[in-house]
C-alpha positions, 0 to 999 in steps of 0.5 A, a space after each residue: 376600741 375594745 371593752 377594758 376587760 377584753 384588754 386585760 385578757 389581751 394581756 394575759 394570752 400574751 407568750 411571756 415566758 419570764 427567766 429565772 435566776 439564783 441571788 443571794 437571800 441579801 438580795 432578794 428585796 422586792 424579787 418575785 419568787 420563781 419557785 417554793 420555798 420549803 421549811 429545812 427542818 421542823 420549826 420549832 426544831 426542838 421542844 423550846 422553852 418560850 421564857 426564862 425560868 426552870 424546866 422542873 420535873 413534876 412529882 405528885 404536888 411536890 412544889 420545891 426542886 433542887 436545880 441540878 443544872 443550868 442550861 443556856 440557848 443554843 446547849 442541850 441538857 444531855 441527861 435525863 432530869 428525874 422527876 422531883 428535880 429541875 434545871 435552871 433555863 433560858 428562853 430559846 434553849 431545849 426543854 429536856 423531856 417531861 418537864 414544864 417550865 415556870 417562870 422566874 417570877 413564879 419562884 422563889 430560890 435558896 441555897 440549902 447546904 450549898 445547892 440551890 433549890 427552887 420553890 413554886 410560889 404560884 400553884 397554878 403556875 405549872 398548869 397549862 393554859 387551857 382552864 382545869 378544874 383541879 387545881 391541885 394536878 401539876 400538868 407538865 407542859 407549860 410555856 413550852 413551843 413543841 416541835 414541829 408546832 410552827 411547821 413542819 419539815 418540807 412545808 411550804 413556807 413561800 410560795 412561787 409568785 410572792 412579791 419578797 417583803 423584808 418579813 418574807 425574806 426574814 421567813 425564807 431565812 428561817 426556812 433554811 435559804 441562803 439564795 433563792 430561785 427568784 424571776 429576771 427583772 424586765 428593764 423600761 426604755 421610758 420615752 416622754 413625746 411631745 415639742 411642748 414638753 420642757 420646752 422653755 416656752 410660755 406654751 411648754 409644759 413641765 413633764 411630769 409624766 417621766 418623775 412618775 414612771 421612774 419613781 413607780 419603777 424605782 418602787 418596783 425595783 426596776 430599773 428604768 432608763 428616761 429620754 425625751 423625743 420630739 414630734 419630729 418622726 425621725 427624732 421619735 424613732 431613733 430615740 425609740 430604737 435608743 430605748 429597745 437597746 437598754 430595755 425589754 419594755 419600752 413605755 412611751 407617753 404621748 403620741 398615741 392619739 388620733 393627731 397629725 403627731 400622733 406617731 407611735 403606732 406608726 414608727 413601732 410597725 415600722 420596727 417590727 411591732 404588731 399590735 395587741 390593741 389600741 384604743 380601750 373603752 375607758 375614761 381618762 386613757 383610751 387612746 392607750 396602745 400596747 404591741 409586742 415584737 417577735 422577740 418578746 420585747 414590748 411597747 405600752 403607749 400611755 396617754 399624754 395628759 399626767 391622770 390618764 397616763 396615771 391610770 393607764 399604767 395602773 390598769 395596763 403597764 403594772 399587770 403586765 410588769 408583774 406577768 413579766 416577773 411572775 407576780 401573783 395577781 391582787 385581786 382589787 379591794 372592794 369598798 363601799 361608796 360614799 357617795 352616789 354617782 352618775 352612770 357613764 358610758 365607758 368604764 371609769 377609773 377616777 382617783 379617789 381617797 379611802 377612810 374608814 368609811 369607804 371611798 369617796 371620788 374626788 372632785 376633779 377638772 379632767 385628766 390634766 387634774 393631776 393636783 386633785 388626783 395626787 390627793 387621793 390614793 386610789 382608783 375607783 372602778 365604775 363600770 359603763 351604764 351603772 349608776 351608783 348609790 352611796 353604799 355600793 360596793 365598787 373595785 378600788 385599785 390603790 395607787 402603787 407605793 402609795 399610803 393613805 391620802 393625808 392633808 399635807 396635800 392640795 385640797 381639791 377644788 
């Protein structure tokens, strides 16, 4: 049995070299970038007008401008506007060079001899927004966004291991992609073990474990591929050979303990696997087992009781998903504690529930407690041989795709 923090570093020594590929930018929803995104151009462009009104050429303290011209989004004015003059434009569109521009609200328009005018009812209106002393100086330069002020061209706008949001593939549009270089997605073979699983039986279980691991590849944007082995040793193994056919990761629950059932660690050495650990200093999973095969393709032997296997993909299958994708690693959030709690000899994961105030650990009866565990959205850390007063700062680890916990759920005893 090794210390957890021994089986993470286990993990990233691991040879894994993941492939890229070119997607449309449609595509690339939930992708893991493989390399920067760098701005095309300046951002802004060209100097831009942030609202609807007139780009007037200041003289002196001249507050009325006859309007020369209009100029829409996406045309630029091609002649220069001479001080004392002004062009009537629209938010987005290119502001010509040394005017400022005033909203319509802070003008008045007429038509003197069939030309329209505009006058400036606001004195303050073409002052920038810093605060000046002499109200009387008109200061070109308002309500402008000047190139180049967002960003400059070349910039790094997305750097390689962002995990694309739909505001991050918006940025990388406006970076000028239309595809990006993003990792290979790894594919999971899940194998949920056990006779008593789904066995029809006042003595079977409902398998709870296999909705899990497909929804939490689902939220990953992975696709993952369920069957359901017995304890029969020649059933395990050729579903397990089954499952290396479709994926590159295979996760299996169950049969990693130290029961006469117990057959995973076995029939993965029989199939060329050689394992990375088994057995980690942790409460609930320790008897998780991860092992690789020299073809890269790899083995992570969750717990069978739903909580551990719940933590036990937390700790060890979602960092080694993201090493696979080229993931940048979240560091963990720190919170205070609630509540005051007892020290434990291995490090414990414990589903807890975050508020404003903290996290708070949720009574629970063990890690087949999967009701009580539900209620939460998180995992508190409490390191082995540390007891804990309320205040305390502890590592929360929330839960994958989860949101804050609420009451639509059952109340924990």
């Amino acid at each position: 049995m090794i210390p957890y923090a021994e089986a993470l570093r286990r993990i990233s020594d691991l040879p894994i070299a993941p492939t890229a590929e070119n997607i449309p930018l449609g595509q690339a929803i939930g992708r893991v970038l493989a390399a920067d995104v760098y701005l095309d151009r300046d951002l802004p462009p060209f100097d831009r007008a942030t609202m609807d009104g007139f780009a007037v050429a200041l003289e002196g303290n001249r507050t009325t401008f006859p309007v020369i011209a209009s100029v829409p989004a996406g045309q630029r004015f091609g002649q220069p506007v001479l001080p004392g003059q002004a062009v009537r434009i629209m938010t987005g569109a290119p502001c010509p060079p040394g005017t400022t521009v005033i909203p319509f609200e802070k003008t008045d328009q007429a038509n003197r001899h069939g030309n329209l005018v505009v006058g400036l009812t606001d004195p303050r209106a073409p002052l920038p927004a810093v605060t000046i002393t002499d109200t009387s100086a008109l200061i070109p330069g308002r309500n402008i966004a000047w190139k180049g002020e967002d960003g400059r061209q070349g910039a790094v706008v997305l750097a390689a291991g962002t995990r694309l949001s739909p505001v991050t593939v918006s940025l990388a549009g406006m970076a000028g992609a239309t595809r990006l270089w993003v990792w290979k997605r790894p594919r999971l073979g899940v194998i949920i073990t056990g006779d008593e699983v789904g066995g029809g039986t006042d003595a079977s279980i409902t398998d709870s474990n296999g909705p899990f691991l497909e929804a939490l590849a689902a939220n990953l944007g992975l696709q993952a591929t369920i069957g359901h082995a017995s304890d029969d040793g020649v059933e395990l193994r050729a579903t397990m050979v089954w499952a290396l056919e479709h994926a590159e990761v295979i996760v299996t629950t169950g049969g990693v303990s130290a029961g006469d059932r117990d057959l995973v660690p076995v029939l993965a050495t029989s199939l060329g696997f050689t394992t990375i650990f088994h057995q980690v200093a942790i409460q609930p999973g320790k008897p998780v087992y991860l092992a690789r095969r020299g073809d890269g393709k790899l083995l992570v032997g969750l717990p069978g009781n739903p909580v551990s296997v719940l933590t036990t993909a937390h700790l060890f299958l979602l960092p080694l998903l993201d090493r696979l994708q080229g993931s940048l690693a979240v560091p963990p959030l720190r919170l205070p504690l609630r509540d005051s709690t007892p020290t434990g000899k291995r490090d414990r994961f414990l589903p807890g529930r975050r508020d404003a105030d903290g996290v708070s650990i949720i009574p629970w009866h063990g890690s087949g407690d999967l009701i009580a565990a539900a209620s939460g959205d998180c995992l508190v850390v409490l390191p082995a041989d540390q007891e804990l007063t309320a205040g305390h700062l502890v590592e929360v680890i929330p839960y994958q795709g989860s949101v804050p916990a609420h009451h639509g759920l059952m109340t924990p005893r």
